[in-house]
N, C-alpha and C positions, 0 to 999 in steps of 0.2 A: 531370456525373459521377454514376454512378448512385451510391446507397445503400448499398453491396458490404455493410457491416458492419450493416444492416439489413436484407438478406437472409442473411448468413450469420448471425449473433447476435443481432437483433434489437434493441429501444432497450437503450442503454450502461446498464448498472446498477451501483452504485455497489460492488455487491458482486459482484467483478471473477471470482467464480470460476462465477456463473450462465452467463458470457457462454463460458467454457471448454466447460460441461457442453449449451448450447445446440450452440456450434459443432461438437462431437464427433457431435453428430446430422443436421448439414446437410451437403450437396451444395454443394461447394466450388464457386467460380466460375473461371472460366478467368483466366488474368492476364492482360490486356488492353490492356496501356502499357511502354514502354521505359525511359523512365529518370526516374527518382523528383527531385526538385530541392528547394532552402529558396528561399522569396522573402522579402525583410523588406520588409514594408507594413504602415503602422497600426502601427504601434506593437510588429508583433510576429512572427513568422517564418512565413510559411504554406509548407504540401506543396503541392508539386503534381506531379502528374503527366504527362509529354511535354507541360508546358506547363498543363496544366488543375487549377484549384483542386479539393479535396479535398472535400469535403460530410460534417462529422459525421451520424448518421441524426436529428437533430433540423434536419436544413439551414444548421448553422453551419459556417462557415471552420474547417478542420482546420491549427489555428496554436499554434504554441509561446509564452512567453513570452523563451524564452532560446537562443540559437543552437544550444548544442549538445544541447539536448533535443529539437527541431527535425530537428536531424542525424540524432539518434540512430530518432529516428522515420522519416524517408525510408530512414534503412536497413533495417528493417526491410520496409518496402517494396520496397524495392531486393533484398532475400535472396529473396522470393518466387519460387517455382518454376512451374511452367507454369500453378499454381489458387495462390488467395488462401486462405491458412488463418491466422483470425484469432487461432489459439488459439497462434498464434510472432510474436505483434504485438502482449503486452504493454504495450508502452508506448502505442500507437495507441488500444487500447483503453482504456487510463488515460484517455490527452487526451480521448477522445467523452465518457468519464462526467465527467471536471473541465467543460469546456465546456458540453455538455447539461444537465448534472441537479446541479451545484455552484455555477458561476456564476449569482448572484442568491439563493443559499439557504444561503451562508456559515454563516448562525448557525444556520439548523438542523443542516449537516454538523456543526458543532461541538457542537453539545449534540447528539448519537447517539455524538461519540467521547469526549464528556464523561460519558456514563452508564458509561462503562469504568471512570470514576476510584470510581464509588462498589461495584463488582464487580472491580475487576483481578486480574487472573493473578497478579499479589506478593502480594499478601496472603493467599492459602492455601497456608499449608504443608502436607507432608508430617508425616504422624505419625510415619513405622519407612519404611523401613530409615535409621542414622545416614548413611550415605554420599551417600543422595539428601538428607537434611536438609541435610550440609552444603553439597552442591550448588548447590543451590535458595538458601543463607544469601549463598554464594559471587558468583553472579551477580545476585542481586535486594536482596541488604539495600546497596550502594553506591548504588542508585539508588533506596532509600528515604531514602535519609539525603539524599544531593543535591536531591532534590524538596523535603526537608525544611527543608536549610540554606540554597536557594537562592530557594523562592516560598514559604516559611512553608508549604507545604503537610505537613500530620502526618497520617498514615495509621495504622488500627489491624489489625494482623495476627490470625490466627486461624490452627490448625490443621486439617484435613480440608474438608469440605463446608457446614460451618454458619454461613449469612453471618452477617458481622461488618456491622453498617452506619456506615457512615463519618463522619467530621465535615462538615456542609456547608461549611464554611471551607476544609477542605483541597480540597475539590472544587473549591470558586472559585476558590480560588488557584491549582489548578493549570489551571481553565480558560482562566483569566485569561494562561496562559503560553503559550497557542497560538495560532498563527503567522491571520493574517486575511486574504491571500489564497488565492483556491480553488487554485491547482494546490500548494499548499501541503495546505492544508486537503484537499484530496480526496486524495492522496497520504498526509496522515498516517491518513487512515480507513480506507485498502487495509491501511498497518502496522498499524492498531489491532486489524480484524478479524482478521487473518491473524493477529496471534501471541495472540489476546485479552486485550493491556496497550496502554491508554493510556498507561501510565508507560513503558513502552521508547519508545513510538513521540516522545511529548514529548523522551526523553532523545537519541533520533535527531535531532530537528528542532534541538535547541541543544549538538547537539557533542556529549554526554555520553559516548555510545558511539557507535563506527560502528557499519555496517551489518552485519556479522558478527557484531559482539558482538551485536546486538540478534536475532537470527537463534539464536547460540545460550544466549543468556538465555530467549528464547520456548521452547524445544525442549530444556530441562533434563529435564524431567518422560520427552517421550518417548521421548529419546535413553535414557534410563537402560531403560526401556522396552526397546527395541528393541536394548540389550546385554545384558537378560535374554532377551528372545524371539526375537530377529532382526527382520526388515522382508520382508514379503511384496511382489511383484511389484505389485501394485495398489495396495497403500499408499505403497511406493519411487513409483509414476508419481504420486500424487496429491501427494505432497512434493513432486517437483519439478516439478507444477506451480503449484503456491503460491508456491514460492520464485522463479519465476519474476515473479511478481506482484509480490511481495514487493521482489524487487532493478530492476522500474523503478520503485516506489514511491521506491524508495532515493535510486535516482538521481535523479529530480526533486526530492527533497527536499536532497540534497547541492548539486545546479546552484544551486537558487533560494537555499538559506543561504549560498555562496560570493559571489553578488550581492547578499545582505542585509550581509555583514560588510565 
């Protein structure tokens, strides 16, 4: 199996919107296979194609841990139209950066979405207008309190742009709450980046909020934004392609908490 997603996006990067911004510049490849398959072997589901194992571009087995994230990936595969375009294969593209560039580097994934804890999105409010304060109070003070009541972790807020620096205790503690396998771990770093809060993304991984909610807890700030000014054509396509990212991160983290509970 060639490399498809190393010639069209080049190595999987963990910051999942490079790989969009690569493929929008390449020369799609022809789709070249009939029918997409799950096999369970080892312990874990692999793609294949008319029969043929997948090839992440680091030469690992393109394999799920959970059946229907597995599924959810051959479909994507399966949707392809007569070229392969990776930038509608979210989730594929997840698994190459979980497998490539997360397995075996766990705790460094986790300390890059643990430097979120001592910068996150929650802790800067709004100064004026009241409406977006209370907004911002609305969606984000519930899950300062829950971090708070639940891992001792106590965060200190600020208004506008002037960082507040955090307690290192709250930091551990909330480090301390994040999940230790990678397609966990690499998934919660796609939600970390994309809304810039470790604390939604944490609050994703143990129920707090679903996927929506954390979607628009992230997007208080621009949605208020963009009910003063509107959404321009090019900023509408960059949202949704984020949010695309965003809702397989989702879903790998929903499959894998359903077999943790």
């Amino acid at each position: 199996m060639r490399d498809l997603f190393d010639e069209v996006a080049g190595k999987s990067p963990l910051d999942p919107n490079e790989a969009v911004r690569r493929t929008s510049r390449a020369q799609l490849p022809q789709r070249f296979y009939t029918q997409a398959s799950v096999t369970e072997e080892d312990g874990g589901f692999a793609v294949r194609l008319d029969g043929r194992a997948v090839k992440t571009p680091s030469r690992n087995a393109l394999a799920a841990p959970d059946p229907t994230l597995a599924e959810a990936i051959v479909a994507e595969w399966q949707a392809q139209g007569e070229t392969i375009d990776p930038s509608t294969m979210p989730l594929t593209r997840l698994a190459n950066s979980v497998i490539d560039g997360v397995t075996g580097q766990i705790d460094a994934v986790t300390d890059d979405i643990a430097k979120y804890f001592g910068s996150d999105l929650l802790f800067y409010r709004a100064e004026h207008p009241e409406e977006l304060i209370a907004r911002e109070a609305q969606h984000w003070d519930p899950v300062l309190y829950w971090a708070a009541d639940t891992f001792g972790a106590h965060f200190i807020l600020a208004q506008g742009i002037i960082h507040a620096a955090q307690p290192e205790t709250a930091i551990a503690a909330a480090r301390a709450a994040l999940p230790a396998d990678p397609w966990s771990i690499g998934a919660l770093h796609v939600v970390t980046t994309i809304t810039g809060s470790a604390l939604l993304a944490l609050a994703l991984a143990h129920g707090r909020l679903d996927a929506d909610q954390v979607w628009t807890a992230a997007h208080v700030d621009e949605d208020w934004n963009i009910e003063q000014w509107g959404l321009d054509e090019e900023a509408a396509a960059r949202r949704a392609a984020k949010q695309a990212e965003f809702a397989a991160a989702a879903r790998v983290i929903a499959a894998l908490g359903s077999r943790r509970s």
